[in-house]
N, C-alpha and C positions, 0 to 999 in steps of 0.2 A: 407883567402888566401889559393891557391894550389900550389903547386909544384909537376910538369910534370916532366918527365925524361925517355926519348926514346931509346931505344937499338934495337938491331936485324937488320940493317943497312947492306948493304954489297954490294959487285960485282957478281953477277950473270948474266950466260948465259941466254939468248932467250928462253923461254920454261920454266924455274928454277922456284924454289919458295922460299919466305923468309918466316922469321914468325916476326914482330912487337912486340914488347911490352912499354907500358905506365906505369911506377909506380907510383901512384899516392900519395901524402904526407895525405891524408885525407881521410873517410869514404867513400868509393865508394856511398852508398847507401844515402849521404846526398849529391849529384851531379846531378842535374838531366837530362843534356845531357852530353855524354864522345862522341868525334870524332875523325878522321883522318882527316886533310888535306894534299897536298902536293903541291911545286912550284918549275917549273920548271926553269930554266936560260931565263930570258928576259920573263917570262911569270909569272901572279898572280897566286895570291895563289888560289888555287877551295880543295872543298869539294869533299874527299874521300868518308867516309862513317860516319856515326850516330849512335850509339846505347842510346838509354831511359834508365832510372831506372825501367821501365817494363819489358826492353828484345827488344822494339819495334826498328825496324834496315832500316837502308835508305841507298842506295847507288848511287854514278853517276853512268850514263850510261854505262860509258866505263870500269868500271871493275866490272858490275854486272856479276856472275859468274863466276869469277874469286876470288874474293878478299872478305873476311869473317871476319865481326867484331864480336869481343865478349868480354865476363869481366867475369873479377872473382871476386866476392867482395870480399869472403873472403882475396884473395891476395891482395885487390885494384889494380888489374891490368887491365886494358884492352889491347886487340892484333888486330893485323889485321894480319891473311895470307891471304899472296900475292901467288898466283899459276897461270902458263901460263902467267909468267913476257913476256911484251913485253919493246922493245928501249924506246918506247915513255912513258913507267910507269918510266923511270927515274926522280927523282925528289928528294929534301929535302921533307923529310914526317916529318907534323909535328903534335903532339899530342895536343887536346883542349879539357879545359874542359869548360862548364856551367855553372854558378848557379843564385841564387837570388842577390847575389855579385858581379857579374862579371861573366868577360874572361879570361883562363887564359890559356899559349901557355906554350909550352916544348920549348926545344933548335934547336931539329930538329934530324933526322939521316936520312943517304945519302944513297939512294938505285941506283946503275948503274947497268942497264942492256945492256950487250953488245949482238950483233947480229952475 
């Protein structure tokens, strides 16, 4: 079992940047995908970004180069900044982990970007 817990959520202008964090209840390094998702109002959930127990890093199209996953094991944390926020990155971002066990999802935190 994991236990996700998402913070770093907020209101942000056009342009802005946040920063994410995931704390995770368990050994970062016994995990073997940590992600971002995010969903919008009236729209599914999609895939933010991916980071490995390697370091190896995936993103959607639309916030590559903008938007940067990474992890700390020592903390168990992994983050995503958000930078060159646009309207439409508004969403509940929500944290996911992987493993040989399961899925397992955080609560969500709510990123608004206004224009």
């Amino acid at each position: 079992q994991v236990q996700l817990v998402e913070s770093g959520g907020g209101l942000v202008q056009a342009g802005g940047s946040l920063r994410l964090s995931c704390a995770v209840s368990r050994r970062l390094f016994s995990i073997n995908v940590m992600g971002w998702y995010r969903q919008a109002p009236g729209k599914q959930r999609e895939l933010v970004a991916v980071i490995t127990g390697g370091g190896s890093t995936n993103y959607a199209d639309s916030v590559k180069g903008r938007f940067t996953i990474s992890r700390d094991n020592a903390k168990n944390t992994v983050y995503l900044q958000l930078n060159s926020l646009k309207p439409e990155d508004t969403a509940v971002y929500y944290c996911n982990a992987k493993d040989v066990m399961g899925d397992y999802w955080g609560q969500g935190t709510q990123v608004t970007v206004s224009s």
